[in-house]
C-alpha positions as CSV (number, residue, x, y, z in Angstrom):
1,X,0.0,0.0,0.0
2,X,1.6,3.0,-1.2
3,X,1.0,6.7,-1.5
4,X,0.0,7.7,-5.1
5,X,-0.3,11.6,-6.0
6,X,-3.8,13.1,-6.1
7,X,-3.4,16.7,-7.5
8,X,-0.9,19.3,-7.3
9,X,-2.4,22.6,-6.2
10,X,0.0,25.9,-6.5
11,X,-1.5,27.3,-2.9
12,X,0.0,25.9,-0.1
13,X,-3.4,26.7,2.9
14,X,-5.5,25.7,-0.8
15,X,-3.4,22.2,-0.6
16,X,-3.9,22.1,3.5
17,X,-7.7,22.4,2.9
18,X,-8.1,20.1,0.2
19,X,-6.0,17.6,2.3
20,X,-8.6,17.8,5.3
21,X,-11.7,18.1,3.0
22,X,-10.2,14.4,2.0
23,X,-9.3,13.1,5.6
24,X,-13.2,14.5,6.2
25,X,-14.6,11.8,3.3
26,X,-12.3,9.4,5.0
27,X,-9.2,9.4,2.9
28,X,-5.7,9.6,4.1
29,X,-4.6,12.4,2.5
30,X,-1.0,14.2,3.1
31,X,0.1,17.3,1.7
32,X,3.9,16.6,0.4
33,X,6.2,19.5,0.2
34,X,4.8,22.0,2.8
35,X,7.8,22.4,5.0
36,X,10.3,23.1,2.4
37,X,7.8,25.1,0.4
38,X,7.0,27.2,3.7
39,X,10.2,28.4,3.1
40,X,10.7,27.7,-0.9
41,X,7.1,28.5,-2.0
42,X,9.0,29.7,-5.6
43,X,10.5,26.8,-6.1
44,X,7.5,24.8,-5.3
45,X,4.8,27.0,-7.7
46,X,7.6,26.3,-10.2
47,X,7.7,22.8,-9.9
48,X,3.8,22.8,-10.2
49,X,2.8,23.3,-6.6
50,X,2.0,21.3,-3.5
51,X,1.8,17.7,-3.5
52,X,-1.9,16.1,-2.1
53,X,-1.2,12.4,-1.9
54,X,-3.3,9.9,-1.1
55,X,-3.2,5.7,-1.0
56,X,-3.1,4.3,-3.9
57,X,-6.3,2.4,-4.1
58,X,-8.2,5.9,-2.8
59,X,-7.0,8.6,-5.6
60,X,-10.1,8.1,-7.8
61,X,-12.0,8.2,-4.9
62,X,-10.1,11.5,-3.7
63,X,-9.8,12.9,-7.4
64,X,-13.2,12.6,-7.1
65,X,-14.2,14.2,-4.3
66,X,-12.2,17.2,-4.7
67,X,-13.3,17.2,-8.4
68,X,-17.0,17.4,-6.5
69,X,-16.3,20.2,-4.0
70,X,-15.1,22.5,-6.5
71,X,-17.8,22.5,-8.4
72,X,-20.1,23.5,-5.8
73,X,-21.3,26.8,-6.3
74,X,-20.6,28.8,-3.4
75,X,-16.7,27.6,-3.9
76,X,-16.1,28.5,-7.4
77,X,-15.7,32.2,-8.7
78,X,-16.7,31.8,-12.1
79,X,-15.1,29.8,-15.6
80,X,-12.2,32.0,-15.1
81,X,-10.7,29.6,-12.7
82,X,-8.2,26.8,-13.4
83,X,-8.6,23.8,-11.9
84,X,-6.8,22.2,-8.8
85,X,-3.3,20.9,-10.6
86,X,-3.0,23.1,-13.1
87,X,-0.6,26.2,-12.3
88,X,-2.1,29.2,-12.2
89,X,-2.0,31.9,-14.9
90,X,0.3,34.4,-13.6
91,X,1.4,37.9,-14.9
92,X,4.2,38.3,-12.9
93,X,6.1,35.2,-13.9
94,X,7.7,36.6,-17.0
95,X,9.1,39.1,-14.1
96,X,10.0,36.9,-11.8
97,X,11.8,34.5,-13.6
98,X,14.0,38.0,-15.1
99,X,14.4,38.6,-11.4
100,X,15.9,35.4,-10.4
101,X,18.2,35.5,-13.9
102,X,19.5,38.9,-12.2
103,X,19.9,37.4,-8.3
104,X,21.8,34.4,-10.1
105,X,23.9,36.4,-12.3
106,X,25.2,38.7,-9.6
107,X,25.5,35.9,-7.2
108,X,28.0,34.3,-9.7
109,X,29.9,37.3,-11.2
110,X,30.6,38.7,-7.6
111,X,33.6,36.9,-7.2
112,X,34.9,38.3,-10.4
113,X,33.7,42.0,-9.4
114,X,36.0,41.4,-6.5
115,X,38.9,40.1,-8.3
116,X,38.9,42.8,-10.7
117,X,38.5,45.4,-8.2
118,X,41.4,44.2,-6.0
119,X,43.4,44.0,-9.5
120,X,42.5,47.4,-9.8
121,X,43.6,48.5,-6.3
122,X,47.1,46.6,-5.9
């Protein structure tokens, strides 16, 4: 009996909740990921979000439930939203991913700033 994955959902409290709604149907769902992504939540959306895993003989079951509390009405927004393991739409991803291409390039050309600055100096 192993664990199998259910969904990923980019929202870590979103993956918490949908985790209990499943332990309150009577499936033994786990959300994987949470303590690294409580501190790593980029790296997590960009790996496609939180992992809700269930065992393996339950995810139909579980896919099925949380396929049926989403579509209740009070819960959903309108057809704008995407549905639980899909990543969201964002606007700001073009920006952060030129962000991070900016924090990785200075992290790596600093010790050649500093090299050719002491250069400079001696």
């Amino acid at each position: 009996m192993g664990l199998a994955l259910v969904t990923r959902i980019p929202n870590l409290m979103e993956a918490h909740i949908a985790a209990g709604a499943l332990r309150s149907a009577g499936i033994a769902a786990e959300v994987f990921d949470a303590s690294f992504g409580a501190m790593e939540a980029p790296v997590i959306e960009g790996l496609g979000g939180y992992r809700v895993m269930a065992p393996e003989e339950d995810v139909a079951a579980a896919r099925e439930t949380l396929k049926a509390i989403r579509s209740m009405p009070r819960l959903s927004t309108g057809d704008d939203e995407q549905p639980w393991g899909q990543a969201p739409a964002s606007t700001s991803s073009g920006a952060r991913r030129t962000g991070m291409r900016v924090i990785a390039l200075l992290y790596l050309a600093t010790p050649l700033l500093i090299w050719l600055v002491l250069r400079a100096l001696s």
